[in-house]
DRENDO-1510 file (C-alpha; in Angstrom, 1 decimal, always signed):
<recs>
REC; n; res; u; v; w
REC; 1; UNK; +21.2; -46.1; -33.2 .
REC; 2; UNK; +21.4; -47.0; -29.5 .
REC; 3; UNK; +24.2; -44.8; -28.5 .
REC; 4; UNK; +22.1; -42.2; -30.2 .
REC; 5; UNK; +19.1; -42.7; -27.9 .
REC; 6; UNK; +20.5; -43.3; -25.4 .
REC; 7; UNK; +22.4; -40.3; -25.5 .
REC; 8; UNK; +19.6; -38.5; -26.2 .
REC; 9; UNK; +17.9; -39.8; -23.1 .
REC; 10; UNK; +20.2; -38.7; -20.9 .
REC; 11; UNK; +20.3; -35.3; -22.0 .
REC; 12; UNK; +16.4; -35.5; -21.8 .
REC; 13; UNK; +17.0; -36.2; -18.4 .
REC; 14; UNK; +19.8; -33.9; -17.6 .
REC; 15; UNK; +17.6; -30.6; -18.9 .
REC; 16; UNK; +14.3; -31.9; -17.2 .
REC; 17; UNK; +17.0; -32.0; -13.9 .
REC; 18; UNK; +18.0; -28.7; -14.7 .
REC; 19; UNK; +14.7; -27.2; -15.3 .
REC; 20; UNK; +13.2; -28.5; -12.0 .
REC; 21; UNK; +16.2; -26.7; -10.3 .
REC; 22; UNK; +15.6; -23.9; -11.6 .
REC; 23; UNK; +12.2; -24.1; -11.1 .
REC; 24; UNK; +12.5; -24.7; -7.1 .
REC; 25; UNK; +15.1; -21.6; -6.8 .
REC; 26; UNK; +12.6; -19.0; -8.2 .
REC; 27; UNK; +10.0; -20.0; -6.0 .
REC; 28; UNK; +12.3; -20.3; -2.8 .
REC; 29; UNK; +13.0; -16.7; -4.0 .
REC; 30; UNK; +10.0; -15.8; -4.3 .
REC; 31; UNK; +8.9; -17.1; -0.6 .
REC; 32; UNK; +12.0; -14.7; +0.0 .
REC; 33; UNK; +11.3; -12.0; -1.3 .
REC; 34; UNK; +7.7; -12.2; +0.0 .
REC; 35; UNK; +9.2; -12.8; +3.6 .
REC; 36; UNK; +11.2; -9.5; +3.5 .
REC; 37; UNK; +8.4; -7.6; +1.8 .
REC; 38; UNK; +5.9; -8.5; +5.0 .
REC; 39; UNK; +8.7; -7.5; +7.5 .
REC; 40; UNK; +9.2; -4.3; +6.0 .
REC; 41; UNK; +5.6; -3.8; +5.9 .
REC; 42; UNK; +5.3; -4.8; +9.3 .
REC; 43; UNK; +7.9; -2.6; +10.4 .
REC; 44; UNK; +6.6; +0.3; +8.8 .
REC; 45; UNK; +3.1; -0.5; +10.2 .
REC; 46; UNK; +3.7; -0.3; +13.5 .
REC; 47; UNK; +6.3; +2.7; +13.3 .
REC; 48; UNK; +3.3; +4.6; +11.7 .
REC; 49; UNK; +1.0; +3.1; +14.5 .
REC; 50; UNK; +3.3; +4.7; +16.8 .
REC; 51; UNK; +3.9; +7.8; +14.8 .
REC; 52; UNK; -0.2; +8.4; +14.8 .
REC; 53; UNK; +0.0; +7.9; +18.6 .
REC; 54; UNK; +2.6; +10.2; +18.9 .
REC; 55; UNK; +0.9; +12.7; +16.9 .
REC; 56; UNK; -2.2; +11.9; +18.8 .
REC; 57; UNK; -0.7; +12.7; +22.3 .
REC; 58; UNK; +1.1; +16.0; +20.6 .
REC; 59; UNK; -2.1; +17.2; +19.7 .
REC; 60; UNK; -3.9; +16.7; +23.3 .
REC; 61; UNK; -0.6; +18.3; +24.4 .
REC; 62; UNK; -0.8; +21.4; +22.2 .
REC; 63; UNK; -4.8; +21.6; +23.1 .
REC; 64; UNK; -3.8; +21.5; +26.6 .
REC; 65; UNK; -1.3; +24.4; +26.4 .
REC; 66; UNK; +1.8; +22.1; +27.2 .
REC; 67; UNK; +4.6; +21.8; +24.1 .
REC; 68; UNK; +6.8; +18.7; +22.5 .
REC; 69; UNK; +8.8; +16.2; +24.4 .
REC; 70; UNK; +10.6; +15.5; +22.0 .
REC; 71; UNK; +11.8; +17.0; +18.8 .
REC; 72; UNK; +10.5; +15.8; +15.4 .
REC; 73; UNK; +14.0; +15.2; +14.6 .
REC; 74; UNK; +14.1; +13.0; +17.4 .
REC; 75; UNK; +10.7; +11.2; +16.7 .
REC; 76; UNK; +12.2; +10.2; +13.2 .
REC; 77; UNK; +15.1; +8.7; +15.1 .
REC; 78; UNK; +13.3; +6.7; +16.5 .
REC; 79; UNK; +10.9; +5.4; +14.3 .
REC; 80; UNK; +14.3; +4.6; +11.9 .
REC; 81; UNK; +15.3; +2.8; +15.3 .
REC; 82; UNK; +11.9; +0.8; +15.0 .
REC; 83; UNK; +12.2; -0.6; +11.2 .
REC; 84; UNK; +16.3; -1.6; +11.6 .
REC; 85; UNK; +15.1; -3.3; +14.9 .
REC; 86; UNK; +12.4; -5.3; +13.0 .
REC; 87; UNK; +14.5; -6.3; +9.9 .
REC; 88; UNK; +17.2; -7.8; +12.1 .
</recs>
C-alpha cells in the first residue's frame, strides 16, 4: 500500500504545483492586460485633450474671421501619431 500512497502523494503534489502555475500566469496576464488597457486609455486621453484644444483654437479662429492651419486630415495624422507614440 506504500507505493500506492506514495504515488498518490506525489501526484497530489505535482497538480497542486501545476495549479499554482497556472494560477500566477492568469494574474501576470491580467496585470498585463490591465497595463496595456491604461496606456491606451492614456493615449487616447490626451489625444482627445489635444483634439478639444484644437477644436477650441479652430473655433476662436473661425469667430475671428481667420480659417484652419491645418486640415482635418492632417489633425487625425497626428493624433494617430500621438497613440503609436504612447504604446511604444
Amino acid at each position: 500500500m506504500l507505493p500506492a500512497k506514495a504515488t498518490f502523494n506525489d501526484l497530489d503534489a505535482e497538480l497542486a504545483a501545476e495549479l499554482q502555475s497556472h494560477v500566477e500566469k492568469r494574474a501576470i496576464s491580467s496585470i498585463s492586460d490591465y497595463v496595456d488597457q491604461s496606456t491606451v486609455e492614456s493615449a487616447l486621453t490626451e489625444a482627445v485633450l489635444e483634439l478639444t484644444q484644437q477644436l477650441s483654437q479652430n473655433q476662436q479662429q473661425l469667430s475671428a474671421g481667420r480659417t484652419y492651419s491645418t486640415t482635418w486630415k492632417q489633425r487625425l495624422f497626428i493624433w494617430s501619431n500621438c497613440i503609436d507614440r504612447k504604446q511604444q
